[in-house]
N, C-alpha and C positions, 0 to 999 in steps of 0.2 A: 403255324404248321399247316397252313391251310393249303390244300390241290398235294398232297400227297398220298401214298398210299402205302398200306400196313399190309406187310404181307405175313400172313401167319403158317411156319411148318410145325404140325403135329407130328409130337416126338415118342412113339414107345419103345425104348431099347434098342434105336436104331443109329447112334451113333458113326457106326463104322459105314452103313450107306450115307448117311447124311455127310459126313465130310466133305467127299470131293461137292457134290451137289453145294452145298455152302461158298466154298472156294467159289464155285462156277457162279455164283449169284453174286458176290462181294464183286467177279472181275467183269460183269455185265449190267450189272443194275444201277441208271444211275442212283442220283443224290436225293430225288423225291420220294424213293421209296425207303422205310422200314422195316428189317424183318427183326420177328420174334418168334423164338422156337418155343411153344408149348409144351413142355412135357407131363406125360400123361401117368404116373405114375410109374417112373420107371424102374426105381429104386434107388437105394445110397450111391452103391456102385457105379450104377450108367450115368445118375446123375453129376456123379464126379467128376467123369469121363466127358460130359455135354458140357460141364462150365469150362473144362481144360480146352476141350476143342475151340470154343467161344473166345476163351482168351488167347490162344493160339493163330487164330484166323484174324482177329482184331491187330495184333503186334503185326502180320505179315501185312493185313491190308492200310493200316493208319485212317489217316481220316477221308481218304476219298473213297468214292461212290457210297453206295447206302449205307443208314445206320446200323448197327446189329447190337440191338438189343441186350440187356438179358435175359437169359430164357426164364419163363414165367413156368414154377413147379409147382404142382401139384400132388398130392396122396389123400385115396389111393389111386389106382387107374378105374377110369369112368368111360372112357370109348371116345372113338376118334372123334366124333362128332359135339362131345363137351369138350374137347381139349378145343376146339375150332373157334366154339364159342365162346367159350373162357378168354383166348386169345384177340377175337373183333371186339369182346369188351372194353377192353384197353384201348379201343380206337378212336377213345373221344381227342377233335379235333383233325384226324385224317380225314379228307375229302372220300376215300375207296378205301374198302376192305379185299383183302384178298387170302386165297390159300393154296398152299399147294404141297404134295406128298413129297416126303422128307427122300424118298427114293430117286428122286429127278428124273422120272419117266417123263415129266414136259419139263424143259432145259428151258436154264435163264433167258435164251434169247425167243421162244416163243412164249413165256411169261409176259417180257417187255413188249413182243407183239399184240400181244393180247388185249396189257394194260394200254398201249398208248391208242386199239382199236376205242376202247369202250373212253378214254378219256378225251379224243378228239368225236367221239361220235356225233355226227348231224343228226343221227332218227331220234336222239335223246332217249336211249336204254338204261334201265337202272342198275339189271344186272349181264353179267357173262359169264356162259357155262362153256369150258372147255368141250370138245366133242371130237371122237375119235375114230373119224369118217375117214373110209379110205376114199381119195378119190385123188384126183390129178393137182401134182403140186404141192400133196402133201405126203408125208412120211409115216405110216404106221406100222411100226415093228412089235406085234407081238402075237405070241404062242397061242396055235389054232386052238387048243381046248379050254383057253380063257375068253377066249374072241367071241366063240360059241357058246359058253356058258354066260358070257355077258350078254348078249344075244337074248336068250332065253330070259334072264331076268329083267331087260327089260322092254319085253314081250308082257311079261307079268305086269311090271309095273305101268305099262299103258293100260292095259286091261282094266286091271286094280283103280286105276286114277283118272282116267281119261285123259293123263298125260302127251299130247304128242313128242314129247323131246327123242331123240333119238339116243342119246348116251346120257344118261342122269349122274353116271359115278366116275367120269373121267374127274382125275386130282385138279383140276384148276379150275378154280372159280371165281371172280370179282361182282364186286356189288357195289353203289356208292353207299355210305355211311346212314346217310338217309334212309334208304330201302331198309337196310337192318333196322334201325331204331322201330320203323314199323313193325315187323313182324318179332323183334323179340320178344315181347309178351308172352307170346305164344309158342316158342319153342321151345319142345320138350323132348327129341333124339337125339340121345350121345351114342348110340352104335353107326353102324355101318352104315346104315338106310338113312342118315339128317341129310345126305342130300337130296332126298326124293323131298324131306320136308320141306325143305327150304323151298323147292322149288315150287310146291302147292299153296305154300305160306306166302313167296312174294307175288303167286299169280292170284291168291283169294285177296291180296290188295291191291289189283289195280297195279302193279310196275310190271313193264316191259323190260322180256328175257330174252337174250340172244343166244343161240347155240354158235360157237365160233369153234370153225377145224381146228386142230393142234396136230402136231409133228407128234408120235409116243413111242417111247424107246421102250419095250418090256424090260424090267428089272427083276430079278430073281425073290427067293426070298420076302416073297408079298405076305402081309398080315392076315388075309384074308381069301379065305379060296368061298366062291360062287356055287362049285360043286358041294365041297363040304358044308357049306355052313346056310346054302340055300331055304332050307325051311325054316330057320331062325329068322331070317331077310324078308320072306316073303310073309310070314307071321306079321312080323313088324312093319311093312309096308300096307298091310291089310288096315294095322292098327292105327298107322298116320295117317291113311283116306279117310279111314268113320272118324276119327277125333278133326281134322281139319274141317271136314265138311262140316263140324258143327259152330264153327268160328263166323262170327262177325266184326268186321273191319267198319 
């Protein structure tokens, strides 16, 4: 199973956005990738509902393009960032791990741009951080008072970390398999903020991170509001500077 890659969607209750986004990965993605939907505690119900979909999409698709999984359940719900990890667990023997929000605001075919950037790369980077840069040639669609409030947090999270990334919390991420094994030890955010970890985790070991543009379609209905839930974020973001800084690799 080797030079493929795992692509992991964290699932809470979101069956009904997940479907088409699903579709659109089975009719774009080739045969190297795997996806596995993690769910995160969603309950009997939804859970019912994500293996019908599952088996649904599998009869329409057969056996070409990627595998699809079963989804990997979990209770009770533990936050996006355990379901993430839960799901790269399972990646023993893929070359790349990957993820991305079940709401397909980055769409299958900037995923596969993504993946084929970081698997054909000459600078040999370990990992890629989607990033949601407006600029020429690329496509960002979303609502000014998320734009700015992500803005603001990660204003914070530079601060906080000395991070320079410019978007820490766009949904797509790839890493190679490698790079995790390093830093799982040490990973301990299942809320909202594991991406900030992750990214302090694989730069306190020595691998090389790319920030690569993506196309992002705003999707409604998002888990997580920047405004509301900012002091909970920033708390936790405080918490993963002092606990990483005290790490040795």
């Amino acid at each position: 199973m080797t030079h493929q890659t795992l692509l992991i969607i964290p699932h809470f209750r979101d069956t009904h956005r997940l479907a088409p986004f699903l579709e659109e990965l089975m009719a774009t993605l080739p045969s190297r990738f795997a996806i596995l939907i993690s769910d995160d505690g969603s309950g009997d119900a939804e859970v019912a509902r994500l293996r019908s979909l599952v088996s649904s999409v599998r009869q329409n698709f057969g056996s070409a393009g990627p595998v699809l999984l079963d989804p990997l359940l979990h209770q009770p719900n533990t936050g996006k960032g355990a379901a993430v990890f839960r799901g790269w667990d399972q990646g023993a023997g893929y070359s790349r791990l990957a993820f991305a929000d079940a709401d397909g605001a980055v769409c299958a075919a900037e995923i596969l741009r993504a993946e084929y950037y970081l698997r054909s790369d000459s600078g040999g980077h370990d990992a890629l951080f989607g990033s949601r840069v407006k600029m020429l040639g690329r496509t960002i669609d979303r609502r000014l008072h998320r734009h700015l409030s992500g803005r603001v947090f990660a204003t914070l999270v530079s601060m906080a970390s000395g991070l320079d990334s410019y978007d820490t919390q766009c949904g797509l991420k790839i890493l190679t398999h490698a790079a995790f094994t390093k830093i799982r030890p040490h990973v301990r955010c299942a809320g909202f903020a594991f991406d900030v970890e992750l990214c302090l985790l694989l730069q306190k070991a020595g691998q090389s991170i790319i920030e690569f543009p993506v196309d992002w379609h705003d999707v409604a209905d998002g888990k997580v509001s920047l405004l509301k839930d900012s002091f909970g974020m920033a708390r936790e973001v405080f918490e993963i500077c002092r606990r990483v800084s005290e790490i040795r690799f």
